[in-house]
N, C-alpha and C positions, 0 to 999 in steps of 0.2 A: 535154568532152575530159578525158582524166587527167591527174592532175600529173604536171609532166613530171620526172624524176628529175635535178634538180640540189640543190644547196647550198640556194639562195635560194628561200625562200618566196613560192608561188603563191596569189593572192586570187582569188576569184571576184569577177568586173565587176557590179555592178549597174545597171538604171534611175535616171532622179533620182526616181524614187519607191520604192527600194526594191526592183524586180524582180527576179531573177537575167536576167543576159543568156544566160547557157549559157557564157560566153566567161571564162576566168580569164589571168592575166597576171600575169608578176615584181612583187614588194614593192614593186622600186625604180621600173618601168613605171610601178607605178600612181600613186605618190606625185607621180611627176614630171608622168604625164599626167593628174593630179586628176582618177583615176576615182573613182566612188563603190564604198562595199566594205563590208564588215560587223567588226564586231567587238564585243567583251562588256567590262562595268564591271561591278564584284563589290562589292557594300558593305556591310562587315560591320557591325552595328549592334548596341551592347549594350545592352540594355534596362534594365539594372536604372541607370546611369550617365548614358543618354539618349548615350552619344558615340558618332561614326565610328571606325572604325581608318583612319589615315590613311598611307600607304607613300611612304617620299623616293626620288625618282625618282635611278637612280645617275648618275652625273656620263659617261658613255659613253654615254646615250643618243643615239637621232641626233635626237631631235625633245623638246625644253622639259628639256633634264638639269639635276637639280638641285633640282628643283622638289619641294615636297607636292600629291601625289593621291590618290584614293580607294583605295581598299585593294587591287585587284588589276584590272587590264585589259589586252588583248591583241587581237591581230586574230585572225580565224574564217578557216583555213587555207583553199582552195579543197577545197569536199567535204566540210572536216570542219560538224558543227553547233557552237550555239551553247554549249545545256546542258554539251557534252563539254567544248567549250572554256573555258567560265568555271570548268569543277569542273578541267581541266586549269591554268588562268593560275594559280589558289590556289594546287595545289597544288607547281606549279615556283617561283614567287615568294615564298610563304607559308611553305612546308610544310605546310597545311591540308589535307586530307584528308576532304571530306564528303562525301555521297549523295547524290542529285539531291531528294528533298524538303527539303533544307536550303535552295534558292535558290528566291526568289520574281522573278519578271518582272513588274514594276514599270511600267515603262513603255521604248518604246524613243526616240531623239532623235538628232537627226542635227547634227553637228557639221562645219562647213565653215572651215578655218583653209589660212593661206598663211604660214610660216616660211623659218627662210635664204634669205633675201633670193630668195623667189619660187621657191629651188629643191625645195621640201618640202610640197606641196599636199595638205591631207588632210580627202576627204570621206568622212565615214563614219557610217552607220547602227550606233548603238553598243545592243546590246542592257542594259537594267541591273538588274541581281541584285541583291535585299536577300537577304542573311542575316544573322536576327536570332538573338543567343545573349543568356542570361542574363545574362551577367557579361562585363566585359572579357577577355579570354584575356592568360594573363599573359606579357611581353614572353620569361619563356625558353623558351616552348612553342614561339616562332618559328623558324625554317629559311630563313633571309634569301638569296634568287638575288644574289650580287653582282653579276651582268653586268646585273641589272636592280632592285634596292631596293638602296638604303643603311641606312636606317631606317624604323621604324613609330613614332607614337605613336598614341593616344586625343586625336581633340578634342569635345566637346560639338558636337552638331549645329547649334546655332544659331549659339556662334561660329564654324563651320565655314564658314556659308550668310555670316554678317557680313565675313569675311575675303574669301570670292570678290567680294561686293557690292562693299567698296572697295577692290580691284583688289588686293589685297596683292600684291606681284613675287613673296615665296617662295613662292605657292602656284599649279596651274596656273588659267588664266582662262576657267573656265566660269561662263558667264553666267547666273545664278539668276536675271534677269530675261526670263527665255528656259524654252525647253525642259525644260533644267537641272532647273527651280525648284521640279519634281514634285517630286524627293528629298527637300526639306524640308516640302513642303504636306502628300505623303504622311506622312510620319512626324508631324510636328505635328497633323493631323488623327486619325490613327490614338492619340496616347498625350496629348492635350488636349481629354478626351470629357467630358461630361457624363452622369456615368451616368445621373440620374434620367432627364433628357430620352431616353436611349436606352435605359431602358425603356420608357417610355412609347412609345416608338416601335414597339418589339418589341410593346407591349401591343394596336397600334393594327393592327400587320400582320396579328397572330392571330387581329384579331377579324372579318378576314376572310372567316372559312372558318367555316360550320355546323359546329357537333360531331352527330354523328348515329352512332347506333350501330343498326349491320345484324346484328339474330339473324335466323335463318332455319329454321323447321322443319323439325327430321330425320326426322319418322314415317315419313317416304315410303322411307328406305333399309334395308336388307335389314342384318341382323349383317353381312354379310363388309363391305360397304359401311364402312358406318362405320368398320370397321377400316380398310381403307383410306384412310380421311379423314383419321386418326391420320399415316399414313405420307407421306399425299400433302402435309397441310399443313407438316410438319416439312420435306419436300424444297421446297418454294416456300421455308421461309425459310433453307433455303441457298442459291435462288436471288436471295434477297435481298442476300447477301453477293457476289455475283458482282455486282450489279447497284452497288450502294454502290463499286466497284471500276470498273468500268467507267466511271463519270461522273469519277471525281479519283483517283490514286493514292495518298494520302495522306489519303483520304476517311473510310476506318475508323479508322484512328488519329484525327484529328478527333470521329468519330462516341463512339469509347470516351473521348475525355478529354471531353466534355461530358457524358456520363454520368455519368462519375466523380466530376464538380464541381458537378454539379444544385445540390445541397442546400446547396454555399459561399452564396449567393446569388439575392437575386430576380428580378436580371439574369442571372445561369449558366441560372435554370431556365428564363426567357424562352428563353436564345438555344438551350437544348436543345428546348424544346417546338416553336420554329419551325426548326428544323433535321428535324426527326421530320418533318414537313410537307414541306420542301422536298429534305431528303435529300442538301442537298449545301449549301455553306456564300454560295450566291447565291437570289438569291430568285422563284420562274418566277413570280409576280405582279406585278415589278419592270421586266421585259427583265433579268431573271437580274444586278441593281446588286447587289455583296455585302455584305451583313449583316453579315456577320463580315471579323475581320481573320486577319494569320497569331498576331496577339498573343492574338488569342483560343484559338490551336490549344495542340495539344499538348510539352510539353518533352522532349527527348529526351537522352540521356547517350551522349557517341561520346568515352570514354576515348583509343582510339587514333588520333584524329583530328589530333593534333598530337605534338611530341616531348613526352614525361613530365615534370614538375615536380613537385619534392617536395612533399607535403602539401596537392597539387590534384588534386582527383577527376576531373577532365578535361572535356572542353568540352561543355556545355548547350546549344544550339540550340532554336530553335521548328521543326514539321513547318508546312514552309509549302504557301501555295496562292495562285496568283495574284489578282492585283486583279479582273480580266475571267474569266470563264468561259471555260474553251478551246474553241475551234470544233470542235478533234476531239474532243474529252471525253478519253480516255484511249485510244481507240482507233490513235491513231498519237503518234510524238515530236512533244512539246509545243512544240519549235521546228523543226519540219518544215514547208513550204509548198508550194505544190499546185506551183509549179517542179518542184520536190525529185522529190516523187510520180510529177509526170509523165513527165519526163527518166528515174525507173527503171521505170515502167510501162509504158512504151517501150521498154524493151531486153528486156521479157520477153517467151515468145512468147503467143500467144493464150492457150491454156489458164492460163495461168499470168498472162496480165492479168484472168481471168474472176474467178480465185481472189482476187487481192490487191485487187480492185475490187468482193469479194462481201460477203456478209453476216455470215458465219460465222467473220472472222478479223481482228486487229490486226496493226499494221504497227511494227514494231522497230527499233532501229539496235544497231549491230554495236558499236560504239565505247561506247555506256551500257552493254555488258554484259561489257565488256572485264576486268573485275574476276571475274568466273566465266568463264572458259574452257569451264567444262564446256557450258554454256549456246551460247555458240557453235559444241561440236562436235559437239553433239546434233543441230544442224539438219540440216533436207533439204538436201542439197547443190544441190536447181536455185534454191535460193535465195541462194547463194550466187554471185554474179555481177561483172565483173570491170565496170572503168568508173567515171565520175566517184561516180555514183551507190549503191556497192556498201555502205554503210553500212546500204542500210535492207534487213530483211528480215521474213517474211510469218510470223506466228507462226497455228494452228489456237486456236479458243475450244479445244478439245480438250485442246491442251496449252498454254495459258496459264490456264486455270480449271481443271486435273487435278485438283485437289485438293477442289476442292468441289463440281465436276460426276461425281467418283467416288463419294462420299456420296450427291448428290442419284439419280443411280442407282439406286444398291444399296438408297433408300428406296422409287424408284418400282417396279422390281422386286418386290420386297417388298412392296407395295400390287398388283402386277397378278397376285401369285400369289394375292392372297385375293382381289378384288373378286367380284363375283357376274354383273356385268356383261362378255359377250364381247367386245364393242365395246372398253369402259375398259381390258381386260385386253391386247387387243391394243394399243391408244394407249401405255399406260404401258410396256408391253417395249419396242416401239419410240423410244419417246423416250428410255429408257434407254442404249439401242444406240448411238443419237445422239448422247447426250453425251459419249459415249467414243469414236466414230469421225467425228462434224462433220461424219456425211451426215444432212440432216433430210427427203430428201423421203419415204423410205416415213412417216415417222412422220408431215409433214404429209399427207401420204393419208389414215394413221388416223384424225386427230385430225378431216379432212372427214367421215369415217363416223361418228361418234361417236354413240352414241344410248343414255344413259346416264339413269339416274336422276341420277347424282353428275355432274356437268360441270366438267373440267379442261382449263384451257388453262396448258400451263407450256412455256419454251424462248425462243429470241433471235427478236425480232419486228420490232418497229418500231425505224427508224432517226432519230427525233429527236434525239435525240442529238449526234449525228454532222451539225452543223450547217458542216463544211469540205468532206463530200462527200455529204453525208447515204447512205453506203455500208454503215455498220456498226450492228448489230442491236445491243439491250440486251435482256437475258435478264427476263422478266414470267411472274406466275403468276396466275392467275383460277380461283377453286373456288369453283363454286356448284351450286344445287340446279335441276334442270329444273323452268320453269314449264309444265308440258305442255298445259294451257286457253290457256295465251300463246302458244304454240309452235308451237299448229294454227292459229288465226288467222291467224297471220302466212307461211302457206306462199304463200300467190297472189304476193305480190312476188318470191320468190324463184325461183318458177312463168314468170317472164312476163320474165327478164331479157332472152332473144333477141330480144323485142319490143321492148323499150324500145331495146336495143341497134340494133336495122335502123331506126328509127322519130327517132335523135338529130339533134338538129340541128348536124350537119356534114355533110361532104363524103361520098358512100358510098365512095367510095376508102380514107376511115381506115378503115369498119367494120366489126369482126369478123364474119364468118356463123357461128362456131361458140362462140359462149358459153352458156356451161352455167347450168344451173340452180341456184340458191344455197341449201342448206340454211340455213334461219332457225333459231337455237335460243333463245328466252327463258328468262332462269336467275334467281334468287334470289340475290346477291353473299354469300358468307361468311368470304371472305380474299380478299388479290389481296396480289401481291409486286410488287418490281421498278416501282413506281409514285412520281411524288413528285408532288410541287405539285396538279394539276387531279385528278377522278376520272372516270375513262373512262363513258359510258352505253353504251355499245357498242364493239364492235371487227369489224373485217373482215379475214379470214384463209384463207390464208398471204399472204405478200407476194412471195415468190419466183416470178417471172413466167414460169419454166416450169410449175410447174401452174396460176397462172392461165389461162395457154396451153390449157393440156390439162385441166384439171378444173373451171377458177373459183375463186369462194372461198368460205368457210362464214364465218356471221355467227352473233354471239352478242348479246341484247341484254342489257344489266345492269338490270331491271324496279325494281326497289327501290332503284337509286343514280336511274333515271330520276324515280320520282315525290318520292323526296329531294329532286332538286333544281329539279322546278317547283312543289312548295310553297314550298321553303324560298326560292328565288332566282327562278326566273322570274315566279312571281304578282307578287312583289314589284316585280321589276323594269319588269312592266306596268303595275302601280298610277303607278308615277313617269313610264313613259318612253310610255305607248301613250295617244293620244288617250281620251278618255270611250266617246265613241260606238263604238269598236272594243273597250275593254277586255274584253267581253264575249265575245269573237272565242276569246280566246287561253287554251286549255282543253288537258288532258292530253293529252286521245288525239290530240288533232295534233301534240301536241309528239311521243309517243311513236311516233305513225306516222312522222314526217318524219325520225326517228334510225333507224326501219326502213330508210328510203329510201336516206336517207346511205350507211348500211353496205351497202346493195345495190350502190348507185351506185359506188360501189370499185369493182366488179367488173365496169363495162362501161369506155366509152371506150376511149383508147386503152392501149397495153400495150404488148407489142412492136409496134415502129416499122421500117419502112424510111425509111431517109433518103435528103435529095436525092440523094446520088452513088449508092445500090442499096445503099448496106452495111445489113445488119440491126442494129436494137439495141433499147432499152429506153427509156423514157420518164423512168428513175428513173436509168440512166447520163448521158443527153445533158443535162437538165437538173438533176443534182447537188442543189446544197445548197438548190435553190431547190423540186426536185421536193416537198417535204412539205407548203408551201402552196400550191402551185398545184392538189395534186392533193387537199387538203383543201378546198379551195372548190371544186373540179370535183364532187366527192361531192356539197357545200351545195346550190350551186346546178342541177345536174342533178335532185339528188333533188328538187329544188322543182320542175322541168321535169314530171320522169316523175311527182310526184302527180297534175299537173294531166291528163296525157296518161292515165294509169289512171283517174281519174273519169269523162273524156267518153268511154272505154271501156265504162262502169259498172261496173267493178270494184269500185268503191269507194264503195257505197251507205252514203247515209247520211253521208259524210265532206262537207263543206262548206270549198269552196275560200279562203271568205273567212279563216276560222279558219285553215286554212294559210299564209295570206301572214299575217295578223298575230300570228300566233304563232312564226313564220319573222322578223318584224322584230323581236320582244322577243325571240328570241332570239340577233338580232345582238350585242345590250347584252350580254348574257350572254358567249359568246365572245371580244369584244373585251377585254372585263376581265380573260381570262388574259394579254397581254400580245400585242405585236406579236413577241416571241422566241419566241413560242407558233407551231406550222403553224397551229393550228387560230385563235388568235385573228388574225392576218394573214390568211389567206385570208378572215375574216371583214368584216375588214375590206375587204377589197377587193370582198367584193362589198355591203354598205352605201352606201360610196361610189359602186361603178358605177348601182346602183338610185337613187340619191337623185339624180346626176346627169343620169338620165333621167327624173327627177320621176317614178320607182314611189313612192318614198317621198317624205315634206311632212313640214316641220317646220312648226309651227302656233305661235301668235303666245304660247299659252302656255306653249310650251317643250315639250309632244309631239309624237309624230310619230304619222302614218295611213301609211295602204298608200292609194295611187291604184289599187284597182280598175279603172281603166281603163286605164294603160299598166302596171303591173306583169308582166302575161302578155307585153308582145314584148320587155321591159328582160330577162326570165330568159329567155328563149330567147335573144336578142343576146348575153348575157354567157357560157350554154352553151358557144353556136356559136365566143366569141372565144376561151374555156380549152379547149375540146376541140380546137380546131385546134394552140393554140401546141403541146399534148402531142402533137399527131399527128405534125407537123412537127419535133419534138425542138429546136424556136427558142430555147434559151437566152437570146440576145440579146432577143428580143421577153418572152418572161415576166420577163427583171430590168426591163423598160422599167417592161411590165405592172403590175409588184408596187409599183416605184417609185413611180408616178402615181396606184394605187389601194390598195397594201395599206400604209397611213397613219393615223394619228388624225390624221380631219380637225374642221375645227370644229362642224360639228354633233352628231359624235363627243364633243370634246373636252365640249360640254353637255351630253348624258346622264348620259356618267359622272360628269361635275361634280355633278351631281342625285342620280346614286344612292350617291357620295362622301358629300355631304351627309346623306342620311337614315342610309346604312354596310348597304346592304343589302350583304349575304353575298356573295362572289363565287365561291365553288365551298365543299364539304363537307369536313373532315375525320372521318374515318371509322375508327371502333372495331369492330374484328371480335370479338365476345367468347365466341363458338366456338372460332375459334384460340387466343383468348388463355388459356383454360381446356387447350386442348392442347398449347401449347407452354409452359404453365406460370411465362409472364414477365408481369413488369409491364405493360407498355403492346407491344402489337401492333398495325401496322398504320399509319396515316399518322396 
């Protein structure tokens, strides 16, 4: 409901967990009927001093007047957000004046107190803000609210944490043996490091990842070609800079100050060289734990940030970034929840839930941009909508990337007016097109035709990312060379999908009768953009389920990132983790057919769904943030179905079913190692677990494991039949059960990787393109 238009401030009700109820009520309502409610703590931290600013509560308050507290806090109005409101409490109490990468969310703590004698009940979800600056900000920069601060000072953090400990009365009583007590574990943790041990620790992450550098023979491309290669690779790395943006707003800055400082240090050059790798300041070998703090970020100068003081250059700040990785990445407000979302995704009409729930756009609020006007009246006005929820609106990649999706254009243009190839020349106008009008399907039509000597996949693809609704694309680039000997081989799978598709083991009620045939292309890798942490062996595309619908999808496989990585990682990984008498089993070309398969298997199951009530929908809306592993073990384990089903076809002479399952369980080890934050390492995991628990898989006394050729064949079709149903079904509820119970490091799990920990085999590549890197003329290119 809208606030209702009085005097006295409306709070939005919560759960006692936090929820929104939809339901907000009077200040004084809530105080009195100790509802729960929200509100923000702002704490400014100066680094070079180590102290809090600390704000005296004015003697008027109605709840602890008189008191010392942390430097600014207020309640979150009903409607408004958090972000708004803590850059709001600064700056009415303060007179601070910063930008929203100046506050880090730390953690949030819920405080439950009962004052004036029972008549003042206040439970509240308090969100808390570090902002760190250089220096203390000196006391005549302040702008004191009388009705709410009497004074500021600077305490040292520790005496700060000592005073709450033993109750002091001047100050208020939050319990550092509680919730609280983050504030100080974080900062002490954060500026009480051992640098040597933290490089060595940087030194131990890096050694993670194979260094391998992919050249690629050009003979095969024609003069106009290669010129185009020139053009095409320069536009992927401005897709790169879209992509850098998309995961942290504050991510480029971050990315330019650790460039900057490489050469201060052995530790700078660490934490740049694992940042190149991970591309954002968490770690996706970790479950995304961050590596970096904001003390590591960049310094920034916001002269007008406060009132002027003579002979002070003005206030220094860190560009922060939170402790956790955000669930949306950047794609929606950083304190927005799927409440929020839903409440205005509901007031819109269909067409306009299709858009704000698609792939091709980020979600806004009206109140972070209240500083440009012009920005707010630029919008579409059906975005503009009246109700609790009118804050957030629907921004086009079109025009939120204008700027470097006008470049990456006007490069690929310019690449499709020379290439040599008709196909490429059509591909690149079109996606040109697209990034300046945010319609992609003619262009994904192209990029299905595609039949190129040079192979380019560039544009917003996969929604990893976007781990709050898994709704929104990150823009990726792939340039390679066609293996066209690889190419022809592998057409029977992409031949024979309607088959596998009528043939799956579910219900024929979910199955398509009209799935299309899947162009296979094998390429040569010689750039890829928009990539961090693992390195893809394939991909399956488009993901937008109206031309699944209507066309399918086209698969690319990456041939040379493939045998990279069962040299460098999977043989290995068998030597440790596959029985003796199987080791033998687990050879290339099944590793390489079974990543055929994978990317095939995208392209059947289910898709669009009718649901119990008759409503149409998608498999990738009804199950959200969950859809990217369920639907990456659906690919795993299918594609292990339909080998077996293509063999006793005879499709597939000469392939050896045994070398499939054990080259299939080495490379469980392999996938799980990117992380359970990973679709692909969860979904792997779940299905390890489901197979071992139906004894397909044995751990053996020596600490390997074998494939049970004898139940292995009905443990992958039972686990098929149970992921293809929950997708067909749109069960939410059953795939979080699902994922919960199996997509886990369980203990047998846990000894593997303990084993291949121990020896430090490689867990995925990093990768030197030094084709790009000679055309784009920079230092280091690529991951």
């Amino acid at each position: 409901m809208a606030k209702p238009h009085t005097q006295e401030e409306y709070f939005d009700v919560l759960t006692k967990t936090g929820e929104k109820t939809g339901v907000s009520k009077p200040r004084g309502d809530v105080h009195r009927d100790g509802d729960y409610h929200r509100a923000v703590h702002v704490c400014i931290f100066a680094e070079s001093t180590q102290e809090l600013l600390l704000q005296q509560r004015a003697d008027c308050k109605d709840s602890w007047p008189g008191l010392w507290d942390i430097s600014s806090a207020g309640h979150i109005s009903a409607g408004d957000s958090s972000l708004a409101t803590a850059r709001k409490e600064l700056r009415e109490e303060l007179g601070i004046i910063l930008p929203k990468d100046a506050f880090e969310l730390i953690f949030v703590f819920l405080q439950e107190t009962i004052t004036n004698g029972g008549q003042f009940i206040d439970n509240e979800f308090a969100d808390v803000y570090l902002v760190t600056t250089l220096n203390p900000i000196p006391f005549e920069a302040f702008t004191l609210q009388e009705s709410e601060v009497s004074a500021v000072k600077y305490v040292h953090y520790l005496e700060f944490k000592s005073l709450l400990a033993s109750k002091d009365p001047e100050y208020f009583p939050y319990d550092v043996n509680a919730q609280y007590g983050q504030l100080f574990d974080i900062i002490a943790k954060r500026y009480k490091v051992d640098n040597v041990a933290r490089s060595l620790a940087l030194q131990k992450q890096l050694q993670r990842y194979a260094s391998i550098s992919l050249n690629v023979e050009l003979a095969g491309l024609t003069d106009a070609d290669k010129g185009a290669l020139d053009l095409i690779i320069n536009a992927a790395a401005t897709i790169d800079e879209i992509f850098y943006l998309q995961i942290w707003y504050s991510n480029p800055c971050l990315r330019d100050w650790l460039e900057k400082h490489a050469t201060t240090s052995h530790l700078d050059k660490l934490k740049r060289a694992y940042y190149l790798i991970n591309k954002t300041p968490w770690s996706s070998l970790d479950e995304n734990e961050a590596y970096l703090t904001t003390a590591d970020s960049a310094i920034k100068l916001l002269p007008e940030a406060t009132r002027p003081v003579s002979g002070w250059k003005g206030l220094e700040y860190k560009a922060a970034f939170p402790l956790q990785k955000p669930p949306g990445a950047n794609f929606y407000p950083p304190d927005m929840d799927k409440m929020e979302f839903k409440q205005w995704k509901d007031s819109l009409t269909e067409d306009q839930q299709n858009i704000v729930s698609g792939f091709f756009s980020v979600i806004r609020r009206y109140s972070d941009s209240s500083s440009d006007l012009s920005i707010c009246s630029s919008l579409d006005s059906t975005n503009r909508l009246e109700g609790p929820t009118n804050d957030l609106y629907n921004v086009p990649f079109s025009q939120e990337y204008s700027s470097f999706l006008s470049k990456a254009a006007e490069l690929l243009h310019k690449a499709g007016d020379i290439t040599s190839s008709p196909s490429l020349k059509r591909f690149l106008h079109s996606r040109a097109d697209a990034f300046l009008s945010n319609d992609y399907y003619e262009s994904d039509i192209a990029w299905m035709e595609l039949d190129s000597k040079l192979d380019v996949t560039i544009g917003p693809y996969e929604t990893y990312e976007d781990t709050l609704f898994g709704y929104k694309a990150t823009f990726e680039a792939f340039i390679g060379i066609r293996d066209d000997k690889g190419t022809a081989q592998v057409k029977l799978f992409g031949d024979n999908l309607q088959v596998l598709e009528q043939n799956l083991p579910m219900d024929n009620a979910y199955k398509s009768k009209d799935v299309s045939a899947a162009p296979i292309r094998v390429v040569q890798l010689l750039y890829n953009a928009g990539v961090k942490g693992t390195q893809s062996v394939a991909f399956n595309l488009p993901n937008d389920e109206r031309i699944v619908k209507e066309r399918g999808t086209s698969m690319v496989m990456l041939k040379n990132v493939s045998e990279a990585k069962f040299n460098l990682i999977l043989k290995p990984i068998a030597d440790v983790c596959i029985a003796n008498e199987q080791r033998e089993f687990v050879d290339f070309d099944s590793f390489f057919t079974f990543a055929i398969c994978h990317e095939c298997c995208h392209g059947i199951g289910p898709h669009t769904i009718t649901l119990p009530n008759g409503k149409k929908s998608t498999v990738r809306l009804e199950l959200q943030e969950l859809h990217s592993a369920l639907e990456e073990a659906k690919a795993d384990i299918v594609g292990l179905w339909a080998l077996r089903f293509l063999a006793l076809q005879g499709l597939l002479p000469g392939a050896s079913l045994k070398s499939v399952y054990a080259t299939f369980l080495a490379g469980c080890f392999r996938s799980v190692r990117f992380g359970l934050s990973k679709a692909h390492g969860k979904g792997q995991a779940l299905q390890f677990n489901w197979l071992y628990e139906k004894e397909a898989f044995i751990l053996n006394p020596d600490e390997t494991f074998s494939v049970n050729f004898d139940k292995v064949e009905d443990a992958v079709e039972s686990l098929s039949r149970e992921v293809l149903t929950i997708q067909a079904r749109g069960d939410k509820d059953s795939a979080k059960l699902f994922l919960k119970k199996y997509g886990v490091i369980s203990e047998p799990l846990k000894l593997a990787l303990h084993n291949l920990e121990r020896i430090q085999v490689p867990v995925d590549l990093a990768a030197e393109f030094p084709i790009a890197k000679e055309i784009l003329g920079k230092k280091e290119v690529g991951i």
